[in-house]
N, C-alpha and C positions, 0 to 999 in steps of 0.2 A: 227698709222693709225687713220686718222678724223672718227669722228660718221656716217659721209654718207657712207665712204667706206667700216667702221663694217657693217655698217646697208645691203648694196647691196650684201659683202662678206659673212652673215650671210645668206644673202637670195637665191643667187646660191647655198650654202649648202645645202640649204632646199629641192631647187627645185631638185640639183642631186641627192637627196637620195629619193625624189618625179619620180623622171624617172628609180631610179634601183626597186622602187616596180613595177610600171608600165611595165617595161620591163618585170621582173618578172611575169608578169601575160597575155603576150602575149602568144598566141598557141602555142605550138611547130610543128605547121606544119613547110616546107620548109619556106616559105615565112614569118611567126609568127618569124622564129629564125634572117632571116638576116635584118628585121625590126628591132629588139631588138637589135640585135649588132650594128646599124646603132646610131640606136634614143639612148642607151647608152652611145655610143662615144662620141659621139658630145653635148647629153645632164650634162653628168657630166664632159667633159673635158671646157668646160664655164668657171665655176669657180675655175679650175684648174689654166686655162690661164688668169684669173684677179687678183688671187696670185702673178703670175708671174706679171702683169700688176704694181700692189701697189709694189711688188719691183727694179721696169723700173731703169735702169742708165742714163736716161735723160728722155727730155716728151717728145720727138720724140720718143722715145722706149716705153715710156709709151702709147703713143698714138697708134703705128705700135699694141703693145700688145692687148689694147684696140678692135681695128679691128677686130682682130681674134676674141675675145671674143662676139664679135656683128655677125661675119659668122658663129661661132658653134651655136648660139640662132638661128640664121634664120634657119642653115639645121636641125638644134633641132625642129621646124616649121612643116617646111617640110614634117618629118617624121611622126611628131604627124597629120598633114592633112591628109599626105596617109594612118594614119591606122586607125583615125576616119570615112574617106570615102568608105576606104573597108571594115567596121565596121569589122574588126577583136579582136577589143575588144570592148566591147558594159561593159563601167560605166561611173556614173555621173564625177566621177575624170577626165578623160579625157578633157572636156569643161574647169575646171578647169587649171589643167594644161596647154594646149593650152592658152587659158585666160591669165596666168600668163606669159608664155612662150612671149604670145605681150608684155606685159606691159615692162617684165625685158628688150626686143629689145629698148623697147621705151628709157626705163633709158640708157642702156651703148649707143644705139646714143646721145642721149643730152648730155652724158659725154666726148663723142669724139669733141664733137661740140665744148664744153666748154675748154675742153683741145686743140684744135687746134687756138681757142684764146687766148688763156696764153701764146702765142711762143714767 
């Protein structure tokens, strides 16, 4: 694996083990738990599916991979808006992650980008 792929596959690590405390620390009311199952999934399954991604059987699969990995950040997004907004968890980590949560969308788009010109 190239230094940029450790470098992103290091950092989806980071960020899921960033969304299992967070989730961790959601309410446990009704709504506190299927937010946390929700923003879990899709937060640690990112860099699950870019594992899968770095070992694609062509760059079409590499790229199809890639996709996914760009749709679980965004609903990873998502989740993190609606429980900032219903402040259901009220810490500074939150802004944080959210923050990071754009930035990582911003790389795996430019990576699809870049790999859909390499065809």
């Amino acid at each position: 694996m190239e230094k940029k792929a450790e470098d992103l596959s290091e950092r989806l690590v980071d960020y899921g083990a960033e969304i299992v405390k967070l989730t961790a620390m959601l309410s446990k009311t009704f709504a506190g738990r299927q937010l946390a199952a929700q923003l879990l999934r899709s937060g640690t399954s990112a860099g699950a599916n870019y594992e899968e991604a770095c070992g694609a059987e062509s760059r079409a699969d590499f790229t199809h991979k890639l996709h996914i990995v760009f749709k679980e950040i965004k609903e990873s997004l998502y989740w993190l808006r609606i429980v900032k907004k219903a402040e259901i968890l009220k810490t500074s980590r939150l802004d944080e992650i959210i923050d990071e949560t754009r930035q990582l969308s911003n790389i795996v788009a430019k990576s699809i980008i870049t790999a859909k010109k390499r065809k």
